[in-house]
N, C-alpha and C positions, 0 to 999 in steps of 0.2 A: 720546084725551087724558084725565090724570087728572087730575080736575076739584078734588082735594083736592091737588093733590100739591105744592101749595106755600104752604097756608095752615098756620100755625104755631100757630094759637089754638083751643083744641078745641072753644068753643062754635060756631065756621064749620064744622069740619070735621066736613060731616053724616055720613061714613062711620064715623066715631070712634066705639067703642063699649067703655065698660068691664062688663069680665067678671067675675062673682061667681070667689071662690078657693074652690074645691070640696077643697082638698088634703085636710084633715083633716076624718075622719068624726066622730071621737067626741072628745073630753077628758075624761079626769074622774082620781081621783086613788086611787094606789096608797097603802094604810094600812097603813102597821107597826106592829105592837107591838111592845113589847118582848119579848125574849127569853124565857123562860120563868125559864131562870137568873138572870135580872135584875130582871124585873117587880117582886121583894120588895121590892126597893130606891128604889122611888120614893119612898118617905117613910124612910130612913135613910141612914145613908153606904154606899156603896157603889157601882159601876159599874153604867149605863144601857144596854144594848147593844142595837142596832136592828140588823135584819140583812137587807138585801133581797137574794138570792140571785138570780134571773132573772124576767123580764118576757116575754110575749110578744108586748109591743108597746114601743116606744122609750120611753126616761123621758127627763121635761123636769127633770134633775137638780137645773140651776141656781136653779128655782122652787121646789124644796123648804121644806118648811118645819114647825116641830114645831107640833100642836097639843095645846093640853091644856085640862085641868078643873082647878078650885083652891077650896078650901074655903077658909077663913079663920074660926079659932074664940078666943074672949076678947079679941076686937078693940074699941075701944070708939072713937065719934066723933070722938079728939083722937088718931088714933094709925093711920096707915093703913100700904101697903106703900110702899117709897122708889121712886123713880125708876129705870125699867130692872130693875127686880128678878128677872125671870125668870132669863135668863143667870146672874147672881147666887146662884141656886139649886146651880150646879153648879161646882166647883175647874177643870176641864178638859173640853174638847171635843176629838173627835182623830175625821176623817174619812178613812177608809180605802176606794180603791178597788182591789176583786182583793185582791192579797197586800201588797199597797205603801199605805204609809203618806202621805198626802199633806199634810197639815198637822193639828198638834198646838197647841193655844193653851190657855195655864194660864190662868186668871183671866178669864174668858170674859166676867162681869160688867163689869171693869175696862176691856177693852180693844174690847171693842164698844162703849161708850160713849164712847171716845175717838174710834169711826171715826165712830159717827150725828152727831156734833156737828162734825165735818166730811166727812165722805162722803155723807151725806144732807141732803137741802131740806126749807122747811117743808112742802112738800107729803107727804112723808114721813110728819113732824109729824103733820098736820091728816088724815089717811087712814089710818096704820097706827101713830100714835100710842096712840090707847085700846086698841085690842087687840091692840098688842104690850108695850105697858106703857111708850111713851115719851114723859116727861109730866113733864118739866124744870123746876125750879123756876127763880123770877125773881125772888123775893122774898129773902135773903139768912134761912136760920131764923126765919120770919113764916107761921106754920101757919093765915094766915088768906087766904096767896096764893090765887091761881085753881087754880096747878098744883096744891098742897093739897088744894083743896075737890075736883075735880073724881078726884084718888085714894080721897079717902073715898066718894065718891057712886059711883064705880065698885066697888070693893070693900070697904070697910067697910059701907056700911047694906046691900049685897044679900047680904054673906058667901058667895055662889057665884059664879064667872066664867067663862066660858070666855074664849079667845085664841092666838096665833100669833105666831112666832117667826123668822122667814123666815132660812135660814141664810146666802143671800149677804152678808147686809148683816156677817156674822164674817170668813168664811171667801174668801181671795182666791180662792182656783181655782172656786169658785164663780159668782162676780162676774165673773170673765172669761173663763171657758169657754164660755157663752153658747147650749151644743150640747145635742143630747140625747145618752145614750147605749143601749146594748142586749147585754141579756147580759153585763152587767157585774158581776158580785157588789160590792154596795155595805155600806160596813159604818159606823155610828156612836155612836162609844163617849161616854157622857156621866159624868163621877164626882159624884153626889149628893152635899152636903155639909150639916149640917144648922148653918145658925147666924141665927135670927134675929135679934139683934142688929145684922146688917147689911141684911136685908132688908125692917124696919119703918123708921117715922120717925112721931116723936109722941111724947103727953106718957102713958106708961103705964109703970108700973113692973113690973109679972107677965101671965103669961098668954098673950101674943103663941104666935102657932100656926098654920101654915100647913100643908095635905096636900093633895098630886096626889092627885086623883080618877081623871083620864086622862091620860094623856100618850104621845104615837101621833106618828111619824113621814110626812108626806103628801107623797108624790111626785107631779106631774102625770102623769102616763099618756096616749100618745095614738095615737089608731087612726088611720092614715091609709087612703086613698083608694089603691087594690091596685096602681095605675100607680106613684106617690108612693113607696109603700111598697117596693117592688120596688128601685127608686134607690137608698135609704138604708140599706134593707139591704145590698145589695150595696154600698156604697158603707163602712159599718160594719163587713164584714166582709173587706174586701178587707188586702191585705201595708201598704197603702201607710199610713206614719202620719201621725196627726192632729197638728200642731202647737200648743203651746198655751204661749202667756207667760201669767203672771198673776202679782201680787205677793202673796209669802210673808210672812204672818207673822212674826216673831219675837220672844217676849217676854221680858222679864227684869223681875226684883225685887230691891229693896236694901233693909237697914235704911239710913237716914242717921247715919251717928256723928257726934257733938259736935264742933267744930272749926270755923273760918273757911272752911276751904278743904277740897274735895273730889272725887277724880277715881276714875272707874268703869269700871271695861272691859264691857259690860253683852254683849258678843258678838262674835264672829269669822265675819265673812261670808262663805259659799263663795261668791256672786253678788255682784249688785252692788248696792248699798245707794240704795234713790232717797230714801223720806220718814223721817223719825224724829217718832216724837213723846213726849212727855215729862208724866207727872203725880206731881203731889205730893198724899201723901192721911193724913188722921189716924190714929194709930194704936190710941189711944183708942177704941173701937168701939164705942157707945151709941146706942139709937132714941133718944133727946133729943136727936141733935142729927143733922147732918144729912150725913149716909155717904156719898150720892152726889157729895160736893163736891171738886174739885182744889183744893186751896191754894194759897198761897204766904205765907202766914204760920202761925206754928207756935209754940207753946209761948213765945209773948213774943217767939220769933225771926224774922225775915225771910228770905227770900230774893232775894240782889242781881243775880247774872249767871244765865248760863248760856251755852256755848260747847261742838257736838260735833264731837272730833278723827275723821277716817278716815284709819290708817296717818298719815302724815305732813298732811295737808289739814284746814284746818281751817275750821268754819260757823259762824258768819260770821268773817269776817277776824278783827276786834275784836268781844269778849264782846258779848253779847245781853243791854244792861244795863236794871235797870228798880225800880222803889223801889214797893212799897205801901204803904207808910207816906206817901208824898209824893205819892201819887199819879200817877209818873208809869210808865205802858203803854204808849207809841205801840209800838216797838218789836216788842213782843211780839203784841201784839196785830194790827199791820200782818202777821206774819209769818202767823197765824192765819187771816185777812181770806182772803191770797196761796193757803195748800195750802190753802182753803176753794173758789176760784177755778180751780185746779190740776186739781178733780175736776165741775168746772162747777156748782157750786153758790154759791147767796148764804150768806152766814154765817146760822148760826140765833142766834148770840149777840152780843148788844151791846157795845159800848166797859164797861159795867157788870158788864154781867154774866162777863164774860171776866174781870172784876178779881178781884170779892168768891165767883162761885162756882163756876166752870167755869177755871181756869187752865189752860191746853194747850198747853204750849210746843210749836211746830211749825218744824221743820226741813228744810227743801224742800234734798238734799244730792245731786242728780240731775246738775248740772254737774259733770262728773268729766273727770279725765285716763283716758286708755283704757287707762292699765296698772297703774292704781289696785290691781286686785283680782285681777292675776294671780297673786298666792300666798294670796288670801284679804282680806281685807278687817279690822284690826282697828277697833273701831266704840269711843270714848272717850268721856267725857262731864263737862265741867270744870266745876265746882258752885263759884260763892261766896256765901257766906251768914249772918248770924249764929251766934254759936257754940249756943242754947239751937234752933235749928230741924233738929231730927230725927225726921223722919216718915219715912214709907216711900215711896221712888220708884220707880217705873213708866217701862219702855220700850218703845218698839213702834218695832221695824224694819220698814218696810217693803222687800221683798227682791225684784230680779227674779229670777224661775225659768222656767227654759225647759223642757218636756219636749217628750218624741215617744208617744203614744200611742198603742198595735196593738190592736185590738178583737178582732182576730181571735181566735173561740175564745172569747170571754169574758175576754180574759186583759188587763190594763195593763202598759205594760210601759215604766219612765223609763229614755231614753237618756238 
């Protein structure tokens, strides 16, 4: 008789025994540098090109992440870098695997910042906040806030830092791929852009100066256990493909033109469209004031609605109305709360903060009819607003894509 064989709680069940996971021998992390052709360009404009051709051991792709060094020269104590700044450093990010282009995002600054403020927790925040440089202000242009002080204390009095960039928190195939790969030529092109006017905040008139020291591309690497390893090779090299959804990017940019009313075609979906999000940003571009902010007031003007059409369906039924002059956000703000929730996270920003300095219109557009985007997807977006409120608006589709991935050979290959 088995004297365990019908006790269900593991502290009776003396035969019960957990076993150490011996799978992985080693971790540690594959360093790129840049290209040779490229390296010149980390302190000018120009393209950044990391190039990891093959591994002998799987890479934990999704854990990548850029590391760098940063000097900071004629910085003075009332004038530090803005919030998110790194990303910021470069116009576009574009990750290629094999010969196949898998996502392109313009304005990397922009639209990573739209997803950490809802795709990320505080815990995010509070662990890879200071040294990824995510360090949100709370105080409405009050350079005496915490967020403030604690940018100067990091990079202004040391004027040297290092830090890390993690690329999931950009790039969707990243964030849900979740796999390692092997024998993949990986490739990632960054374009340098040199403008600090957006990358400082403070009260300085000259001087401002920012240079890469280092900046190195860090892949996990990992040796497994020669049973383990045997599997996964064969398993990585076999006909059979790897399936992978994950949501695509897609970004778009507008001036706003003067007028009451306004409507945008911001994109044309080959997939199918789940979240959108929407920022309003100044165009005016001065460290005195404060770059990283979403608006929704502009130049003496307001903005009143907002409503996004898909093909003929429209989010929400009736406009997504809301006043800051009057104070009133439930609206918009509930909607913020909801794709904050979506991605299982608590919101990082307040009923306040949401008004005066993070404005994120979010559009959860996932309830669809199933013949929505049979010949594509056109994606609309209905503006009403004061006629003097013309700043620049910001869109981010989020996109399902489905691939099939063949390892085999080293080669990717999208069905």
């Amino acid at each position: 008789m088995n004297f365990c064989h019908n006790i269900s709680h593991k502290k009776f069940n003396l035969d019960h025994n957990t076993k150490f996971n011996n799978d992985i021998r080693k971790e540690d992390y594959l360093k790129v540098a840049p290209s040779a052709s490229s390296i010149t360009n980390l302190n000018k404009g120009g393209d950044i090109i990391f190039q990891s051709l093959q591994s002998s051991n799987p890479l934990d792709l999704p854990n990548a992440f850029l590391y760098f060094k940063i000097k900071l020269e004629d910085v003075d104590p009332n004038c530090t870098l803005e919030n998110n700044f790194f990303p910021s450093l470069f116009s576009l990010m574009r990750l290629k695997l094999g010969t196949t282009e898998v996502e392109y995002i313009n304005d990397p600054g922009i639209y990573s910042s739209m997803l950490n403020f809802v795709k990320t927790s505080d815990e995010y925040k509070r662990v890879y906040g200071e040294i990824s440089g995510w360090i949100p202000e709370k105080v409405l242009a009050d350079k005496t806030n915490k967020s403030f002080t604690r940018r100067v204390q990091l990079y202004s009095v040391t004027k040297t830092f290092d830090g890390m960039f993690p690329l999931k928190t950009l790039f969707g195939f990243l964030e849900n791929y979740n796999r390692v790969v092997h024998l993949l030529p990986i490739e990632l092109i960054m374009n340098r852009k040199i403008d600090n006017e957006i990358i400082f905040f403070g009260d300085q008139k000259a001087g401002l100066k920012l240079t890469i020291i280092e900046l190195q591309l860090w892949i996990p690497e990992i040796t497994l256990n020669p049973s383990l390893e045997l599997k996964v090779l064969d398993r990585l090299h076999s006909d059979k493909p790897i399936m992978v959804d994950f949501l695509n990017r897609i970004t778009s940019l507008i001036d706003i033109p003067s007028g009451s009313t306004f409507s945008w075609k911001p994109t044309n979906c080959p997939g199918r469209p789940r979240y959108i999000f929407i920022g309003f940003k100044n165009t005016k571009i001065s460290h005195t004031e404060n770059n990283s902010l979403f608006i929704q007031s502009y130049n003496g003007g307001d903005l009143h609605s907002l409503r996004v059409q898909l093909n003929n369906s429209y989010y929400p039924i009736n406009n997504l109305e809301f006043s800051f002059k009057k104070n009133y956000q439930l609206q918009p703000y509930l909607n913020y709360i909801n794709m904050c929730k979506n991605f299982g996270n608590e919101p990082q920003l307040s009923y306040s903060d949401f008004k005066n300095l993070y404005s994120i219109f979010c559009f959860d557009v996932s309830a669809q009819s199933d013949n929505l985007v049979i010949n594509g997807c056109d994606v609309t977006i209905h503006i009403t607003k004061d006629n003097l409120f013309t700043p620049k608006c910001y869109c981010l589709v989020l996109e399902e894509k489905h691939i099939d991935i063949n390892l085999k050979g080293g080669r990717l290959n999208i069905v």
